[in-house]
TORKOL-4160 file (C-alpha; in steps of 0.2 Angstrom, whole numbers, padded with zeros to 4 digits, m for minus):
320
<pt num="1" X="0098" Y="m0344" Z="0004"/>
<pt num="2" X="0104" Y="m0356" Z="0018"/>
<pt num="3" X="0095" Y="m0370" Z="0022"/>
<pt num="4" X="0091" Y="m0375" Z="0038"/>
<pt num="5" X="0082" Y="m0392" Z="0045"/>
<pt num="6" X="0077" Y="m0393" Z="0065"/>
<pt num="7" X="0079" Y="m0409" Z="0075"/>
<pt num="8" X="0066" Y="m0411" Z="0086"/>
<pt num="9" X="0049" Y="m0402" Z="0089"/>
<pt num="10" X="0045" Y="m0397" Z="0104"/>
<pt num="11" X="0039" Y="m0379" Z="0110"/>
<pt num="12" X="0056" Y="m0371" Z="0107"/>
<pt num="13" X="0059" Y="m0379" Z="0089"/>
<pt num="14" X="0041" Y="m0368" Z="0085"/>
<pt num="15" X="0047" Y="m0354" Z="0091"/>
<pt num="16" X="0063" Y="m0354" Z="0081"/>
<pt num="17" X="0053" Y="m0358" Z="0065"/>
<pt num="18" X="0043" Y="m0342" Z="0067"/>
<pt num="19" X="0059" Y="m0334" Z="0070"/>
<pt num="20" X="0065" Y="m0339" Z="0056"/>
<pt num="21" X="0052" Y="m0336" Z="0044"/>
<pt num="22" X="0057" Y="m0316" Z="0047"/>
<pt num="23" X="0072" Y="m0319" Z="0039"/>
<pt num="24" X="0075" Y="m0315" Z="0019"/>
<pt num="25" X="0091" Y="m0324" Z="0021"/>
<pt num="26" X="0087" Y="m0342" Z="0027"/>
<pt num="27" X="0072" Y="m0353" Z="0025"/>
<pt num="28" X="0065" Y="m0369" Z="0034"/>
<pt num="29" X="0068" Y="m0383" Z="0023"/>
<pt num="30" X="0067" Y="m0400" Z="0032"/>
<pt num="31" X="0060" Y="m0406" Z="0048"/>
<pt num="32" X="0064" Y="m0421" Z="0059"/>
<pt num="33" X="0054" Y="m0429" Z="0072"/>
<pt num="34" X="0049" Y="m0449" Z="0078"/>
<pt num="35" X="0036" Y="m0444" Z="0081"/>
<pt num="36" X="0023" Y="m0445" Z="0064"/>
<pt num="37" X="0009" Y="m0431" Z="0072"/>
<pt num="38" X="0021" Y="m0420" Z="0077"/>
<pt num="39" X="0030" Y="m0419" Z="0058"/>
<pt num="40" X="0012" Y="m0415" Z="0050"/>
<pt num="41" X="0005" Y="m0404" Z="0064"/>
<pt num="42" X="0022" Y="m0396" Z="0059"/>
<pt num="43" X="0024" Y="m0394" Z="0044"/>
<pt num="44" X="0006" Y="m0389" Z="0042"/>
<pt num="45" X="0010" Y="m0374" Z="0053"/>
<pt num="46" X="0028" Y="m0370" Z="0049"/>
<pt num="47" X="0029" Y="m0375" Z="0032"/>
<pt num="48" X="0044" Y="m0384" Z="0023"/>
<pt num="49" X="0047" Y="m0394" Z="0009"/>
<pt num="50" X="0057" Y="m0409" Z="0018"/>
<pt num="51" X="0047" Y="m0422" Z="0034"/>
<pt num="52" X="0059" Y="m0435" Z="0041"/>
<pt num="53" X="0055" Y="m0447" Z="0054"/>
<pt num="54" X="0071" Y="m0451" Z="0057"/>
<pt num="55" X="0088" Y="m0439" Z="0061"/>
<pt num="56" X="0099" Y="m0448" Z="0053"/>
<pt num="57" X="0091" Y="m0447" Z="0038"/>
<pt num="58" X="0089" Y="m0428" Z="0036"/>
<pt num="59" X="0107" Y="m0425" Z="0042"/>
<pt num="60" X="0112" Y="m0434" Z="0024"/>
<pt num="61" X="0100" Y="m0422" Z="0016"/>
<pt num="62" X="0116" Y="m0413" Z="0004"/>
<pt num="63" X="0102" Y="m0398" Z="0002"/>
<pt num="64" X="0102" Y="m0393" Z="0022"/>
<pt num="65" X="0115" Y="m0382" Z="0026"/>
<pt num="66" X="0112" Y="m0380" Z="0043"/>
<pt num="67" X="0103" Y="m0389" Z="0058"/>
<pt num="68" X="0095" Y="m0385" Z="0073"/>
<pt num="69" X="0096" Y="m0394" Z="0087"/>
<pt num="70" X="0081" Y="m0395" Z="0099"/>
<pt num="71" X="0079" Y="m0410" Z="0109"/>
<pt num="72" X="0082" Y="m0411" Z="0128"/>
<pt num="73" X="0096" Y="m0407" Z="0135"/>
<pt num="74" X="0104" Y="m0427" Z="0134"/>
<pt num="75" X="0105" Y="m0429" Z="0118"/>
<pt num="76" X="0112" Y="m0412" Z="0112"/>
<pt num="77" X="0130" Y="m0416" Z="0113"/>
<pt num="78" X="0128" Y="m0433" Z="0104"/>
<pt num="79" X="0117" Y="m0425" Z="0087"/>
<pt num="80" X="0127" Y="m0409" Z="0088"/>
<pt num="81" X="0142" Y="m0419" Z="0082"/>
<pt num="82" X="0133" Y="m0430" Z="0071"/>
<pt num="83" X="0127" Y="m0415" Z="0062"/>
<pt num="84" X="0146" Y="m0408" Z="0061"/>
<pt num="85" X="0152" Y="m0426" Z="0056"/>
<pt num="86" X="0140" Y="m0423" Z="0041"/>
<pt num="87" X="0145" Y="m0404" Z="0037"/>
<pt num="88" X="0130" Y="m0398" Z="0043"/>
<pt num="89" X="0133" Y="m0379" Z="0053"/>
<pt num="90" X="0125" Y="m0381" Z="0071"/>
<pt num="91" X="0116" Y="m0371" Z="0080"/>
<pt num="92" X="0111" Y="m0381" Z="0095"/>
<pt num="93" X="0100" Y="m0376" Z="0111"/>
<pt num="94" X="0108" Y="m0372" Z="0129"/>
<pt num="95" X="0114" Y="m0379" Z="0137"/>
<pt num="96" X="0126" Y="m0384" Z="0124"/>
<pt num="97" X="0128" Y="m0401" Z="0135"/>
<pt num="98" X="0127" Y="m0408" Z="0152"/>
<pt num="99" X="0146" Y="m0407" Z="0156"/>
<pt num="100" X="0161" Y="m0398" Z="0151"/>
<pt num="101" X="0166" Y="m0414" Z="0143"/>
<pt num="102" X="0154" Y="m0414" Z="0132"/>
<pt num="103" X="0156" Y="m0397" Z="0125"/>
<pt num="104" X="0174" Y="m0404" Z="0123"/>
<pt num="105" X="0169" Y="m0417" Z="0111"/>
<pt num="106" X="0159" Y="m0405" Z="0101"/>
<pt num="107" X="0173" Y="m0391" Z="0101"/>
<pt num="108" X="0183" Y="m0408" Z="0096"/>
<pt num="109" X="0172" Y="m0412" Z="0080"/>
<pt num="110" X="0167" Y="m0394" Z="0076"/>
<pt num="111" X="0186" Y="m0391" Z="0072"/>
<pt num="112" X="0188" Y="m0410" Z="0064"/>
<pt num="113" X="0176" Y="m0406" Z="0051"/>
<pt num="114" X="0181" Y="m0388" Z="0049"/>
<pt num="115" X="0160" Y="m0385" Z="0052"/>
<pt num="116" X="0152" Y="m0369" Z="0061"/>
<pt num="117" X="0143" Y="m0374" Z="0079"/>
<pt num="118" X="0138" Y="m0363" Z="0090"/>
<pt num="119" X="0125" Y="m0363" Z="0106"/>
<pt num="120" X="0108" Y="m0355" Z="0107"/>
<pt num="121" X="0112" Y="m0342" Z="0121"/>
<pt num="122" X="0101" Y="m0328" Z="0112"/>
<pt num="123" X="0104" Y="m0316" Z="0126"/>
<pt num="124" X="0122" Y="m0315" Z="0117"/>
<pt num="125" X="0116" Y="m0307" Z="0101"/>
<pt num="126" X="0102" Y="m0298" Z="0109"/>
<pt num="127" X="0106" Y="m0277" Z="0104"/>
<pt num="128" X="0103" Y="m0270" Z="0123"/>
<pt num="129" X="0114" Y="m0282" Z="0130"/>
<pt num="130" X="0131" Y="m0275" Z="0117"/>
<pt num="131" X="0126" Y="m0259" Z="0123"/>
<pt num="132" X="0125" Y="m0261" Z="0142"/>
<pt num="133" X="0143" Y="m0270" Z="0138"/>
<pt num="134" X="0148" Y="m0253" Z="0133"/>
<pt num="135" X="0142" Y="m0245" Z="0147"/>
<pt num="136" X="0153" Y="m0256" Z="0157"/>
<pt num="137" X="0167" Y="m0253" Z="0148"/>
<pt num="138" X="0167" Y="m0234" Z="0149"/>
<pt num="139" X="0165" Y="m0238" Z="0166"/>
<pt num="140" X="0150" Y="m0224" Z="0167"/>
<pt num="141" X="0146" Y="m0235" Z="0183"/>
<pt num="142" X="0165" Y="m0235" Z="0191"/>
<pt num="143" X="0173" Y="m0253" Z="0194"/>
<pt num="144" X="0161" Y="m0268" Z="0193"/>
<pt num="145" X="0160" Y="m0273" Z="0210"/>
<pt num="146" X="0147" Y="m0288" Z="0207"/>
<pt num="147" X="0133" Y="m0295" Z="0196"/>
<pt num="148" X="0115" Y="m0303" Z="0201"/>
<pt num="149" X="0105" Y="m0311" Z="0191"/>
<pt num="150" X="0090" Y="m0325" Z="0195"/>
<pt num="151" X="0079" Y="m0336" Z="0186"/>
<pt num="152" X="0066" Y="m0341" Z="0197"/>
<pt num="153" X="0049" Y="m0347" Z="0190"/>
<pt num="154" X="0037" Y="m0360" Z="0197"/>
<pt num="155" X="0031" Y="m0374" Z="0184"/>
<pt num="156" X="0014" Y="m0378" Z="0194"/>
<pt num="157" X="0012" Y="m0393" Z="0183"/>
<pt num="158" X="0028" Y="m0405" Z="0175"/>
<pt num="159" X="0021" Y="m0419" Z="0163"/>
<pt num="160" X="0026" Y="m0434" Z="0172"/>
<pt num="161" X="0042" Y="m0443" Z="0159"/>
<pt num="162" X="0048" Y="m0424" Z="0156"/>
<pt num="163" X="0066" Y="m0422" Z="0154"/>
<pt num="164" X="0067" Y="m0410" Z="0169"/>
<pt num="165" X="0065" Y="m0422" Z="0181"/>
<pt num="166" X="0075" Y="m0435" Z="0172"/>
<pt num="167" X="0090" Y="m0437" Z="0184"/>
<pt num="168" X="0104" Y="m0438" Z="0171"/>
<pt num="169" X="0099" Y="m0422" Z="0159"/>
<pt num="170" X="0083" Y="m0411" Z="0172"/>
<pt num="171" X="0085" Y="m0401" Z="0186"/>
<pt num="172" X="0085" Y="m0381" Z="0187"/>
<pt num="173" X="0103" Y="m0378" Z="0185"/>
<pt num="174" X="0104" Y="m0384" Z="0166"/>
<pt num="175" X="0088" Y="m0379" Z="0163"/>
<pt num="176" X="0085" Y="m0359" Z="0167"/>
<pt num="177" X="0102" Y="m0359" Z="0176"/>
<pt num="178" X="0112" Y="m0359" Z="0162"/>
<pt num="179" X="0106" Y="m0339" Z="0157"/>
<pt num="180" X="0111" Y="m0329" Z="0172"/>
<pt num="181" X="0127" Y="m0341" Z="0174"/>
<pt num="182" X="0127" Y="m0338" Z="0155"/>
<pt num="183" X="0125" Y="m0317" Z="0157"/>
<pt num="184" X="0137" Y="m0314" Z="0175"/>
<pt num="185" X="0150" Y="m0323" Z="0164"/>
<pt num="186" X="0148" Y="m0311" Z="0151"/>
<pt num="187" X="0149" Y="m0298" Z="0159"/>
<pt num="188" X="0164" Y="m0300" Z="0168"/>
<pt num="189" X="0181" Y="m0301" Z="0159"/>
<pt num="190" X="0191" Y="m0311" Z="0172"/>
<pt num="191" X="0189" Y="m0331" Z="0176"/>
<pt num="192" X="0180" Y="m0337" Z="0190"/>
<pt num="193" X="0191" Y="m0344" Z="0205"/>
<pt num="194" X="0178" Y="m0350" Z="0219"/>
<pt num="195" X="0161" Y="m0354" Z="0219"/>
<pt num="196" X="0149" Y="m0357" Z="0234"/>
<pt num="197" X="0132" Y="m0366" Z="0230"/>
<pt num="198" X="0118" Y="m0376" Z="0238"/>
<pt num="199" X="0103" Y="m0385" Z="0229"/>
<pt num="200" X="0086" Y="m0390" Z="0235"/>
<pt num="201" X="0083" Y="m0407" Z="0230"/>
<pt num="202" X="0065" Y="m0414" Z="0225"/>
<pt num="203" X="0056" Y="m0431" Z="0229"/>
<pt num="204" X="0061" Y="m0435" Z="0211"/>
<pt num="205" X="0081" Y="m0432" Z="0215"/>
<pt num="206" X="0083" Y="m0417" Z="0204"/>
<pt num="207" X="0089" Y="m0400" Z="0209"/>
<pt num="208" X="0072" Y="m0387" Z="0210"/>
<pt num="209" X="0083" Y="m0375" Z="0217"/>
<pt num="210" X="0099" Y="m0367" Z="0216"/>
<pt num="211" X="0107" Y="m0353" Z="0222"/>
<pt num="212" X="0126" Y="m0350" Z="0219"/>
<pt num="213" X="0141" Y="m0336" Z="0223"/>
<pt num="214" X="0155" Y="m0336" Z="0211"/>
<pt num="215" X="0171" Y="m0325" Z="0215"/>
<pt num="216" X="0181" Y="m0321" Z="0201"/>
<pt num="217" X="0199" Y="m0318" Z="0198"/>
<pt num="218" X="0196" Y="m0300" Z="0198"/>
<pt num="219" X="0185" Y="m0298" Z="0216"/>
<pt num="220" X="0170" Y="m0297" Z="0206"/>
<pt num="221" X="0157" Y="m0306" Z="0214"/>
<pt num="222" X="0143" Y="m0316" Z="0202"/>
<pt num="223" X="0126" Y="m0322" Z="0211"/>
<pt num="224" X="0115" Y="m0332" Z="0202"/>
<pt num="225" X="0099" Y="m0342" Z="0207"/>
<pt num="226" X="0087" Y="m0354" Z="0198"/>
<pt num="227" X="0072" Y="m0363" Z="0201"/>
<pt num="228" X="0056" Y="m0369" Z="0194"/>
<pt num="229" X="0046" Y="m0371" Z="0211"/>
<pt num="230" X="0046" Y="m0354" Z="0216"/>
<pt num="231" X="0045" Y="m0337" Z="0208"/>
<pt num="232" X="0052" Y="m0322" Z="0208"/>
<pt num="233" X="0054" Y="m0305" Z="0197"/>
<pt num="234" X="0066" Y="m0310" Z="0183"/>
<pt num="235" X="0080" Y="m0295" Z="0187"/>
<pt num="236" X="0099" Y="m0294" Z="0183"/>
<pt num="237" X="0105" Y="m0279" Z="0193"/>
<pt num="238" X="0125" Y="m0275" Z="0188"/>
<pt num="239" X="0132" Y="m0263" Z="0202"/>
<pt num="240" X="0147" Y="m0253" Z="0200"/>
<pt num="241" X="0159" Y="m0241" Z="0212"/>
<pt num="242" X="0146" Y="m0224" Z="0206"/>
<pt num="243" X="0131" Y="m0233" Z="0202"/>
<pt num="244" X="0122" Y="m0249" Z="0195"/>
<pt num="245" X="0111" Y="m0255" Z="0179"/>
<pt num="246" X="0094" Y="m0264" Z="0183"/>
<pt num="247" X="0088" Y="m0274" Z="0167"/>
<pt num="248" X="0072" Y="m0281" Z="0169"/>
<pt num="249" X="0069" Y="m0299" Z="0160"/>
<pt num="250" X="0088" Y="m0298" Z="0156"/>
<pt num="251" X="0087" Y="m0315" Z="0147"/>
<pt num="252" X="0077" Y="m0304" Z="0133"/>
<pt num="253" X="0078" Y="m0287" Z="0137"/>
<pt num="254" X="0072" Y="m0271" Z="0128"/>
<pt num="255" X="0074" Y="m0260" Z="0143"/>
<pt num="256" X="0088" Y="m0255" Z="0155"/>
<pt num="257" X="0090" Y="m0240" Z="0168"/>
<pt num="258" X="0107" Y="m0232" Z="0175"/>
<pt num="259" X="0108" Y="m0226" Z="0191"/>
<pt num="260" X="0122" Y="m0214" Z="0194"/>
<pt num="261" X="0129" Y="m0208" Z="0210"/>
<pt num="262" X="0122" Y="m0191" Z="0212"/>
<pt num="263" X="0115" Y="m0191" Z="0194"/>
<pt num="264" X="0095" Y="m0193" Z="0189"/>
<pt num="265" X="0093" Y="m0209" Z="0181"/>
<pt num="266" X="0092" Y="m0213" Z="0165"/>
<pt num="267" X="0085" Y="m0226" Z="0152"/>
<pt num="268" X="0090" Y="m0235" Z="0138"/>
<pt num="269" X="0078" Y="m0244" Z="0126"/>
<pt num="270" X="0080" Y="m0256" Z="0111"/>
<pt num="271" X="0067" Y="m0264" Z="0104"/>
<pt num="272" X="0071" Y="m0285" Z="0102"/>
<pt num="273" X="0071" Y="m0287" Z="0080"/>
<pt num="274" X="0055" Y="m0296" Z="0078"/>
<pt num="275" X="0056" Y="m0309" Z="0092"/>
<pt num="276" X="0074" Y="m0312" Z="0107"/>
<pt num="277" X="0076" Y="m0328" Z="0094"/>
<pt num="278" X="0080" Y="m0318" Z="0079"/>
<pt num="279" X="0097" Y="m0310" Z="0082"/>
<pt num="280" X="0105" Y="m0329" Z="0086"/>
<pt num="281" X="0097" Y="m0334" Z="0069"/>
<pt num="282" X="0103" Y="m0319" Z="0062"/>
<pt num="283" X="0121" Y="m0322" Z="0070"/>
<pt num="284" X="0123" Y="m0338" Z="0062"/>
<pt num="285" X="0118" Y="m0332" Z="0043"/>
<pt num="286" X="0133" Y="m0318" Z="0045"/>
<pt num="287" X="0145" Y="m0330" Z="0051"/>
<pt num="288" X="0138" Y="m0343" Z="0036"/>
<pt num="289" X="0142" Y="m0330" Z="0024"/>
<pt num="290" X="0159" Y="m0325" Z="0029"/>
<pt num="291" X="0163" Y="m0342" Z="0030"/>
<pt num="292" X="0169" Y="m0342" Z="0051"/>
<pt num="293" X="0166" Y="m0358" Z="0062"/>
<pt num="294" X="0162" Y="m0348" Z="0075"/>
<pt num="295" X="0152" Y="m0335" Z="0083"/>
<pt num="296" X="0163" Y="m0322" Z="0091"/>
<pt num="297" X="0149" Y="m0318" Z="0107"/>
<pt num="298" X="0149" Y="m0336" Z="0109"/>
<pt num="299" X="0163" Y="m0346" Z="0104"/>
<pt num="300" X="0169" Y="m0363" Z="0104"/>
<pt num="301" X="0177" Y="m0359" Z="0119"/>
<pt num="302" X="0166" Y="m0346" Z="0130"/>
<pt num="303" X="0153" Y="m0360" Z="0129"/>
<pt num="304" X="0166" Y="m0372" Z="0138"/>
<pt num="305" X="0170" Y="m0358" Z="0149"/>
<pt num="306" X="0151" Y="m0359" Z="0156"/>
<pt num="307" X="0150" Y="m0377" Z="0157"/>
<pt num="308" X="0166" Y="m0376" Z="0166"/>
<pt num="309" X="0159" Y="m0365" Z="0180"/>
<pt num="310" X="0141" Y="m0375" Z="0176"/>
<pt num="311" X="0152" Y="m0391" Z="0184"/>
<pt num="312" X="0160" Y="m0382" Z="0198"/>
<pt num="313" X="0140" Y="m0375" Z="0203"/>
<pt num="314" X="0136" Y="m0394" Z="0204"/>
<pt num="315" X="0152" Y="m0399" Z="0213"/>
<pt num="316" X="0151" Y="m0385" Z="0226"/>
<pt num="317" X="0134" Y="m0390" Z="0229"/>
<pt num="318" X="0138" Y="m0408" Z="0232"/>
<pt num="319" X="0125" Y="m0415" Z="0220"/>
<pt num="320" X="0133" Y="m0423" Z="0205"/>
């Protein structure tokens, strides 16, 4: 049974206890927050048999095998590599850091210490999204000639203090930009060689907006688009030389359809494994258990390729 502890609990480190209470092959075992109410609100919801009010102190916990890491997105990269420091396997939340050169120093420590990391990107491991790979491969829809996808959503209310509109670690592109930059590159075997972008910038200095054109090596063309002052229907639309694939909430899909040139469309369905968490927890025992430091959908390196493209976005756009 592997042990995990979370570091941080907010809204998502709920949603990945539920998730991993499904599982028969790990358990929650130790929490951490500052934050004394939050730990027994917890722990009294998700239960566990270890409260820590300080992260250090569950990180030398010789009983945790494996952490998660869900606090904003500034301190990811610093506890990620305290965790590997202590042999802890880490599964840490996206964006895996706010540069590239973070994700180098985790890269760094993770094969230092010989230790399992991997980023949170559960639309990796999700079952729909292997098999609309396949599709691609066979080329049932020709030669990819370019890949849209948005995540567009308007958050009426932020909580004045909140991370997204913190300067150094907020703004829509490492928050909800991170999955369709996260999917195009997934989808397109070829590196990206020029990106156009352009950013709306709110009266608290941190991108709200983002819209961005990558070209890629191959001439493929990748569009992406973020936001979290405006919404729109959450579509990635992959479009080939004799058709396309639509795929509705592609950051979690269960559902795609296939239109081919001259051919009545057709639909493919697969139903998420209890929750679009559960498949990323579910990555990480396998690897535990045959003992790999990293995941082949996202490695060490395909999470520094995104943050790579992630800092041409931002550069393109003139906002750094």
């Amino acid at each position: 049974m592997i042990k995990w502890g979370i570091i941080g609990l907010g809204n998502i480190a709920q949603r990945f206890a539920k998730s991993l209470s499904y599982s028969n092959e790990g358990k929650l075992y130790a929490i951490a927050s500052r934050t004394k109410e939050k730990c027994d609100a917890f722990q009294e919801r998700y239960r566990c048999e270890k409260i820590y009010e300080d992260y250090e102190e569950l990180l030398k916990d010789e009983e945790i095998d494996s952490v998660y890491i869900a606090l904003p997105h500034g301190f990811h990269k610093y506890w990620s590599i305290e965790a590997l420091k202590h042999n802890k396997a880490v599964l840490c939340e996206k964006p895996v850091g706010l540069n590239a050169g973070e994700m180098e120093e985790i890269k760094n420590a993770a094969l230092l210490n010989n230790t399992f990391f991997m980023e949170a990107m559960k639309t990796r491991f999700i079952q729909l999204i292997h098999e609309i790979k396949k599709i691609i491969k066979n080329k049932e829809i020709g030669e990819i000639e370019s890949i849209e996808a948005n995540f567009c959503s308007h958050v009426k209310e932020i909580k004045e203090g909140s991370y997204l509109l913190d300067k150094n670690q907020g703004g829509a592109l490492l928050d909800v930009g991170i999955y369709p930059l996260s999917f195009v590159i997934d989808m397109i075997d070829s590196e990206v060689k020029k990106v156009n972008a352009n950013m709306e910038i709110n009266e608290a200095g941190v991108d709200s907006y983002f819209k961005a054109i990558l070209t890629f090596e191959n001439g493929v063309i990748g569009i992406i688009e973020g936001a979290f002052d405006r919404d729109k229907e959450r579509t990635a639309i992959i479009k080939g030389t004799k058709g396309y694939i639509e795929i509705p909430i592609y950051n979690r899909p269960s559902i795609a359809k296939i239109y081919i040139n001259g051919e009545e469309p057709y639909t493919i369905e697969e139903e998420l494994e209890f929750d679009d968490m559960y498949a990323e927890i579910k990555e990480v025992h396998k690897c535990l258990k045959a003992s790999r430091l990293q995941s082949e959908y996202m490695s060490l390196d395909e999470s520094l390729r995104v943050m790579k493209v992630l800092d041409e976005v931002k550069k393109a756009s003139n906002f750094n």
